[in-house]
C-alpha positions in Angstrom: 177.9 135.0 69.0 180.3 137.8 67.1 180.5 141.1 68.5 182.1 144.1 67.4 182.8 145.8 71.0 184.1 148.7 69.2 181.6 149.4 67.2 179.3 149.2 69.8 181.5 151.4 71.6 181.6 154.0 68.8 177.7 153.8 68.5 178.1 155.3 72.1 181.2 158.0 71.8 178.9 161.1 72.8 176.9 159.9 75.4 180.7 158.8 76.8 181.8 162.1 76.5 178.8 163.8 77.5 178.7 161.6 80.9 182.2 162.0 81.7 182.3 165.4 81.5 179.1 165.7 83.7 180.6 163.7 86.6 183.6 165.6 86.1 181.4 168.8 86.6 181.4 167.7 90.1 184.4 168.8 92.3 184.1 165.5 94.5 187.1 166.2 96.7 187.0 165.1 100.6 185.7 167.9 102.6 184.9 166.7 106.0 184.5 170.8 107.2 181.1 170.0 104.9 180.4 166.4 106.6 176.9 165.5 108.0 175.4 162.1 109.1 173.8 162.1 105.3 177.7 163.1 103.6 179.8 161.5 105.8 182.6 163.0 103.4 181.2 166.1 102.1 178.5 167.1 99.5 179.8 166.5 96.7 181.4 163.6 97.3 178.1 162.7 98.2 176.8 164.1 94.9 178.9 162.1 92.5 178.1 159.0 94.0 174.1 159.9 93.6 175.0 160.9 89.9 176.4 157.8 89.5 173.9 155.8 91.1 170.7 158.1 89.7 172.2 157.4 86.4 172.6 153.4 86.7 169.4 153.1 88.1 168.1 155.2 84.4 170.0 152.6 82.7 168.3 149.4 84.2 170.4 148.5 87.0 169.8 147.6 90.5 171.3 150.3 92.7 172.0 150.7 96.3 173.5 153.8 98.2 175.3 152.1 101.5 175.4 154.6 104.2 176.1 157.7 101.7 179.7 157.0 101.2 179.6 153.8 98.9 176.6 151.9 96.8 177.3 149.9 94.0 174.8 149.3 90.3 174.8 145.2 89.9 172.9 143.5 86.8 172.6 139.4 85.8 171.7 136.8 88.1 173.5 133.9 89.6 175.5 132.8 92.5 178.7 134.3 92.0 179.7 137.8 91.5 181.8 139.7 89.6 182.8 142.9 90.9 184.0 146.1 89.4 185.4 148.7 92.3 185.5 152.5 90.8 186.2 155.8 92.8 184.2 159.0 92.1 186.2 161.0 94.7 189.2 163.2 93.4 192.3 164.5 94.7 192.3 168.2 95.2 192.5 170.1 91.6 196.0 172.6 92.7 197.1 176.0 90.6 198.5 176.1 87.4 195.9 174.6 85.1 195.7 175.6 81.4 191.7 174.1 81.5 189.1 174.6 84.3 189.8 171.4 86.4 186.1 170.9 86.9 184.9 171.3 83.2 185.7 168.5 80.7 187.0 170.6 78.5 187.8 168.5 74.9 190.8 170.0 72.4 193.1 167.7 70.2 191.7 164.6 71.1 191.6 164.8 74.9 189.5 165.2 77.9 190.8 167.3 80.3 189.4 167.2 84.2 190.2 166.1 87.4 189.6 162.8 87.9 189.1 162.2 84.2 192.1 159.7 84.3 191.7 159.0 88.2 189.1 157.6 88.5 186.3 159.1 86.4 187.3 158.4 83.0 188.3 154.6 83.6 184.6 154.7 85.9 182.2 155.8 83.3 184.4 153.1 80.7 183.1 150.3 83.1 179.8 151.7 83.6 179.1 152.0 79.4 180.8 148.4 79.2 177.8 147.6 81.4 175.6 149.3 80.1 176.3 147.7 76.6 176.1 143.8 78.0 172.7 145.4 79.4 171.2 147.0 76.1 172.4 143.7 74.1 170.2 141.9 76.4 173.2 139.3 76.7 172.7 136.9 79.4 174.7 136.3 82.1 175.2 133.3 84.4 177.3 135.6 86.7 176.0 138.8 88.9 178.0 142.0 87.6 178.2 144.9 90.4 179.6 147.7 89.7 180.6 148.9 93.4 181.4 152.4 94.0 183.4 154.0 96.4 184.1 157.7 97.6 187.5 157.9 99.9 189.7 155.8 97.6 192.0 158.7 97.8 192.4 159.4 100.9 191.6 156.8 103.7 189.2 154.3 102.2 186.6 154.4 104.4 184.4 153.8 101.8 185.0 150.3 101.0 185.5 149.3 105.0 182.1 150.4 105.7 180.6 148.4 102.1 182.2 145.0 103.1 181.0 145.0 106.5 177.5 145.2 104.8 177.9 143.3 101.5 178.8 140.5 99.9 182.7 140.1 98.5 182.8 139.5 94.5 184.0 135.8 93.4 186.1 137.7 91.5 186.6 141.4 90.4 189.1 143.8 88.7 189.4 147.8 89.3 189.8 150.2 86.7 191.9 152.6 88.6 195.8 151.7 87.0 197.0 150.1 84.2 197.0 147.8 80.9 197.7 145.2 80.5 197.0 143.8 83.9 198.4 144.6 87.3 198.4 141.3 89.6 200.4 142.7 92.2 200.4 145.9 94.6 203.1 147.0 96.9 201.8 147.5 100.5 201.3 151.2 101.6 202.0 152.7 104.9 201.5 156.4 106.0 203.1 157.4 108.8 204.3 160.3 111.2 207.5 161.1 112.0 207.3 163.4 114.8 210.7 165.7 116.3 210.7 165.0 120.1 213.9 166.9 121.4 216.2 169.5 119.9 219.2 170.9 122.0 218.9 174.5 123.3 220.4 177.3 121.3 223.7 178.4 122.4 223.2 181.9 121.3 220.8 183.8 119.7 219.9 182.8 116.0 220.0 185.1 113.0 216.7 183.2 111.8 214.1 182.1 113.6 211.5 179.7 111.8 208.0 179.7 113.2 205.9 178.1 110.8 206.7 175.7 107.6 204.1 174.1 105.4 204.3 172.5 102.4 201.6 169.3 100.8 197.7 168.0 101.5 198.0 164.6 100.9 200.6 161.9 102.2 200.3 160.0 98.1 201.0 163.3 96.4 204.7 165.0 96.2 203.8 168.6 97.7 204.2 171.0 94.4 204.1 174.0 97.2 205.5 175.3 100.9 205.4 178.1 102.8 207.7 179.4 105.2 207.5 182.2 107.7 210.6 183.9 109.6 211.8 186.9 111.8 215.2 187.4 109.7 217.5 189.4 112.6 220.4 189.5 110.9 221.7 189.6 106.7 218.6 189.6 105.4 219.3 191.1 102.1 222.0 188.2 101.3 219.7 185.3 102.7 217.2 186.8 99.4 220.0 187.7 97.2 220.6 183.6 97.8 217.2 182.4 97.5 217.2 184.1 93.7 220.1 182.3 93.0 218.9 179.3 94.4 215.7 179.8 92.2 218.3 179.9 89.3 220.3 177.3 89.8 217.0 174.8 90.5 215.1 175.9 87.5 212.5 177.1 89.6 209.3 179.3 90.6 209.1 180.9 94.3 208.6 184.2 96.1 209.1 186.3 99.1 207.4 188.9 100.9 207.8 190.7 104.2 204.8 191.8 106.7 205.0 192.9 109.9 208.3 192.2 110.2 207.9 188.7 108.9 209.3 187.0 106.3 207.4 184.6 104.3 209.4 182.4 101.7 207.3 180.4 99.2 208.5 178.1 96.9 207.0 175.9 93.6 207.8 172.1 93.1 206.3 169.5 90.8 203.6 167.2 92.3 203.4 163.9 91.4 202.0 160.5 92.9 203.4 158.9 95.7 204.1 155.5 93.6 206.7 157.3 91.7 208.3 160.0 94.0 210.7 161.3 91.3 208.6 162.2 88.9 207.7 165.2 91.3 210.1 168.2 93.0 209.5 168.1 96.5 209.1 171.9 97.2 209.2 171.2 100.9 212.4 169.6 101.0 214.0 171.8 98.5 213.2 174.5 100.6 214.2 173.0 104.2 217.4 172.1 102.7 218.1 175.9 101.5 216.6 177.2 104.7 219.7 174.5 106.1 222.1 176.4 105.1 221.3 179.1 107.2 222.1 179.8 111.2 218.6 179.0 111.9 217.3 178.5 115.5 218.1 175.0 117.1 214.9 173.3 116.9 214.4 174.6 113.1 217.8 173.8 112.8 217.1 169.7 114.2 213.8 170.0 111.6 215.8 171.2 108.3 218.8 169.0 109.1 216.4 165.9 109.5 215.0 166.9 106.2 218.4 167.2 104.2 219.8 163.9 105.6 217.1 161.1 105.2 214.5 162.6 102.7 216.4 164.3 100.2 216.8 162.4 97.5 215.3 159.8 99.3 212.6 158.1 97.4 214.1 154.3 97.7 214.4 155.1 101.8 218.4 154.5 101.5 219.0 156.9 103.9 216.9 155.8 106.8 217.8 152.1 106.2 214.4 150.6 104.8 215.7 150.2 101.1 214.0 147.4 99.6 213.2 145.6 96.0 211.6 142.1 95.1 211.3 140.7 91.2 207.4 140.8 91.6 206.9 144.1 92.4 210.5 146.1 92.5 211.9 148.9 94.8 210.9 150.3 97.8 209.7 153.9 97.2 209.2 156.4 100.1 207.7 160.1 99.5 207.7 163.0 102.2 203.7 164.6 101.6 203.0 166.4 104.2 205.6 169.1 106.3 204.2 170.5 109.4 206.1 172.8 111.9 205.0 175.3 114.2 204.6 176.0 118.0 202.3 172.9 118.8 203.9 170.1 116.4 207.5 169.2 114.0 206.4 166.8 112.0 206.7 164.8 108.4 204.0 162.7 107.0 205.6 160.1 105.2 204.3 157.5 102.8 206.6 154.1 102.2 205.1 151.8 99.2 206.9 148.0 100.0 207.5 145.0 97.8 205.2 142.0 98.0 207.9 139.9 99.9 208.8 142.8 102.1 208.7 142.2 105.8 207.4 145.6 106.8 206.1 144.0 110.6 210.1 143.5 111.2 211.3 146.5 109.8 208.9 149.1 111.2 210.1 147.7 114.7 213.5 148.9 113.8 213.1 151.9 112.4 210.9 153.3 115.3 214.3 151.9 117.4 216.3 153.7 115.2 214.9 157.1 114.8 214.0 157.1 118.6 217.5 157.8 119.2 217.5 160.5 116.4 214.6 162.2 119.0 212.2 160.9 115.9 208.6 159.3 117.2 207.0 157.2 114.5 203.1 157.5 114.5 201.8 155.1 111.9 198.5 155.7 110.2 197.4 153.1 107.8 199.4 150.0 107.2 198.1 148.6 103.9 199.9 145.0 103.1 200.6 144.1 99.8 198.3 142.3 97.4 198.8 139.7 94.5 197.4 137.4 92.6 199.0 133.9 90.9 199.4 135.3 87.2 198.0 132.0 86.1 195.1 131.8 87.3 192.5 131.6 84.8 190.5 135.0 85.6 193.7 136.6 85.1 194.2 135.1 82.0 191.3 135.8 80.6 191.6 139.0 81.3 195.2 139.1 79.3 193.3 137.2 76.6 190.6 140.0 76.1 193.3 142.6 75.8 194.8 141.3 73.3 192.1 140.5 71.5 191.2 144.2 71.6 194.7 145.5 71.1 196.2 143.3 68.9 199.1 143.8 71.5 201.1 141.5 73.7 199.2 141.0 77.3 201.8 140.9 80.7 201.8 141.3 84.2 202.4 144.2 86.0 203.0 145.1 89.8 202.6 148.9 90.5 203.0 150.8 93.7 200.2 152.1 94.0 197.3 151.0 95.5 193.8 150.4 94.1 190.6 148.7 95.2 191.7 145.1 93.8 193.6 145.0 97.6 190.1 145.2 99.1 189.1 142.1 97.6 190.4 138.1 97.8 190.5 137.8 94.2 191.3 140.9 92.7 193.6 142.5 89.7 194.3 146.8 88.8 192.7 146.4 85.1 193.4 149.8 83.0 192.9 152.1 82.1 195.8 153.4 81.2 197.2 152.2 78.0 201.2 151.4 78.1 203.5 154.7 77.0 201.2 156.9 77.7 201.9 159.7 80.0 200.6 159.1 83.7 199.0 162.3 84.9 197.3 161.0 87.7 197.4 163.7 90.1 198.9 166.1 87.9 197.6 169.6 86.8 196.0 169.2 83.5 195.1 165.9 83.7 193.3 164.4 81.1 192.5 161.1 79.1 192.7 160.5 75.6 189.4 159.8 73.9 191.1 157.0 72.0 192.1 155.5 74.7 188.6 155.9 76.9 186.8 154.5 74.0 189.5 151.3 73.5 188.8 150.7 77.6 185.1 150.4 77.1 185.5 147.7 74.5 188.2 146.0 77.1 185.6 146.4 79.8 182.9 145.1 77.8 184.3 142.1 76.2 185.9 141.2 79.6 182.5 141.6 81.2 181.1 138.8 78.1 183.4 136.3 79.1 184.0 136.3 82.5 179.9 136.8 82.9 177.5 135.8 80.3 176.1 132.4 79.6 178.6 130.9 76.2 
């Protein structure tokens, strides 16, 4: 049987559109200040994934809502299953967008949202491939679950909870990365690194440092930091540097006294954690001015901790923990969260390892090491890597489709970041972004092209057809 997935596709392009930009509608970021026992995660978390599942269940699909923080749409019968993991919750939207981030908005051939390339566009691609194989009334000698989850982006709870209740897919891919196809994830570990000790000042400072804050998330480069002083001496040439400073770096930031208090602010460029240098750290930018500085000791210990291991630190050279394999490549580490105040000193780090990495080992060492920098190591998550043989014949198949749809050459990829395929024991990153395009995952402005939306449907569709239906 011949199929024209793209015309099928194309059939479809305003209901796409229209869908997309409905889910986007909803501002599904974490909020646990708005959990209950019915949104674990916040309402509208909760309110995507009833969207989602409201709408599958419209289409013809079995649905299930597991515990109101995962559910999944499945359709076909048989033994095994194929699984398709999507996210519905977003990171939070930030300042400085040109489009409302929770709108859809559409001009020159893109969508522009949060989420609409993370996770939501790539999510409502899958859902139309299935709803395609559904409306075709192809058959299918495979189950085909679309499984859904809701705190992909920040602790994954969603998934943990699903798998203790439900079945794991024979085999399943997750449209959360990139094309061609992504066989191999680095492992992920968030942790804290705490300042224990400083030595006492020696005489009194000329700046005292009482709070610093800068980044929400430990996968996002903070794009913002605050800093708030009593200035008792030369305040006029610490802001007549801090201008200059501006200058020299290219960028935004501010000042403003209160009550005697001076609060600095400064404006980076966020970015994912997978890629640390495609952001500017404004927390570390501005520790290391502050550095220069007679601040007080502790501040002092903080800021000069900063400057020497996480400045220009995104491969972890500094600390010792530098890293690279030929399936999966460097070692990246990015500084997301800066805390400091009266009650805690502390930078929440996250370090993305290779494949082949022995993180066990090296952990050990490094919580030696910085212990006699007065540095405690609290580790939060400890993700290990995933990866999957490239030859095995789902993964082929899978290359096979996409060129097929493309006309381009399929390959293997290995990313840093980290997707749903880890959560399962046969599982690959599948699109949906398309090579050279412009990753803005996480990013203000984000958007998809509708090209590119539309080609992933077809992908998902046609990958759907041979990996599932009777042929």
């Amino acid at each position: 049987m011949t199929i024209s997935w793209k015309d099928e596709v194309d059939k479809r392009k305003d209901d796409i559109l229209n869908e997309l930009q409905q889910l986007i509608a909803i501002p599904s970021v974490l909020d646990e200040s708005d959990a209950s026992v019915e949104a674990p995660l916040g309402k509208e978390v909760k309110r995507a994934l009833e969207y989602l599942l409201k709408a599958g269940e419209t289409a013809g699909f079995k649905s299930k809502n597991t515990g109101h923080i995962a559910g999944h749409l499945e359709m076909g019968e048989g033994e095994d299953l194929l699984g398709i993991l999507c996210h519905v919750d977003v990171v939070p939207a930030g300042n400085g967008w040109t489009f409302p981030p929770f709108e859809g908005a559409i001009k020159d051939g893109r969508l522009y949202g949060r989420g609409a390339i993370d996770d939501k566009g790539p999510t409502i691609a899958a859902y139309y491939a299935m709803k395609i194989i559904h409306e075709l009334d192809l058959k299918l000698n495979k189950r085909v679950r679309m499984i859904i989850g809701t705190d992909e982006e920040s602790d994954w709870r969603c998934v943990d909870h699903y798998f203790k209740e439900e079945e794991m897919p024979t085999i399943g891919f997750a449209p959360d990365a990139d094309f061609p196809v992504i066989h191999a994830e680095k492992g992920i570990m968030d942790a804290d690194f705490h300042l224990t000790h400083f030595e006492a000042d020696e005489h009194a400072p000329k700046i005292e440092m009482h709070t610093f804050h800068a980044g929400e998330r430990y996968n996002m480069v903070p794009d913002y930091a605050k800093a708030e002083l009593t200035v008792h001496a030369e305040q006029t040439y610490l802001l007549q540097e801090y201008e200059e400073f501006l200058k020299e770096q290219e960028l935004d930031g501010d000042f403003y006294v209160k009550s005697g208090l001076l609060t600095m602010e400064l404006h980076g460029k966020s970015a994912h954690a997978m890629e640390p240098d495609n952001g500017i750290n404004a927390g570390i930018l501005l520790l290391r001015f502050l550095k220069r500085f007679e601040l007080d000791a502790r501040a002092r210990t903080f800021a000069t901790f900063a400057d020497k291991y996480l400045y220009n630190g995104s491969r972890g050279i500094a600390l010792g923990i530098a890293g690279q394999d030929e399936i999966s490549g460097d070692l990246t580490l990015n500084t997301g969260l800066i805390r400091y105040g009266e009650q805690n000193a502390f930078f929440g780090i996250n370090i993305r390892y290779p494949v082949t990495y022995d993180m066990d080992q090296k952990r050990d060492w490094l919580m030696k090491e910085m212990s006699n920098h007065h540095i405690r190591i609290d580790v939060k998550d400890d993700s290990k890597p995933h990866h999957v043989d490239g030859d095995d014949p789902f993964v082929q198949t899978l290359l096979s489709v996409y060129e097929n749809q493309t006309g381009e050459k399929g390959e293997l990829l290995a990313i840093g970041g980290g997707t749903y395929a880890r959560s399962l024991e046969k599982g690959v990153a599948f699109g949906a972004l398309f090579p050279g395009r412009e990753d803005v995952a996480h990013q203000k402005d984000e958007y998809i092209e509708i090209e590119d939306l539309l080609k992933a449907t077809a992908i998902y569709a046609e990958a759907i057809y041979q990996l599932a239906c009777e042929q």
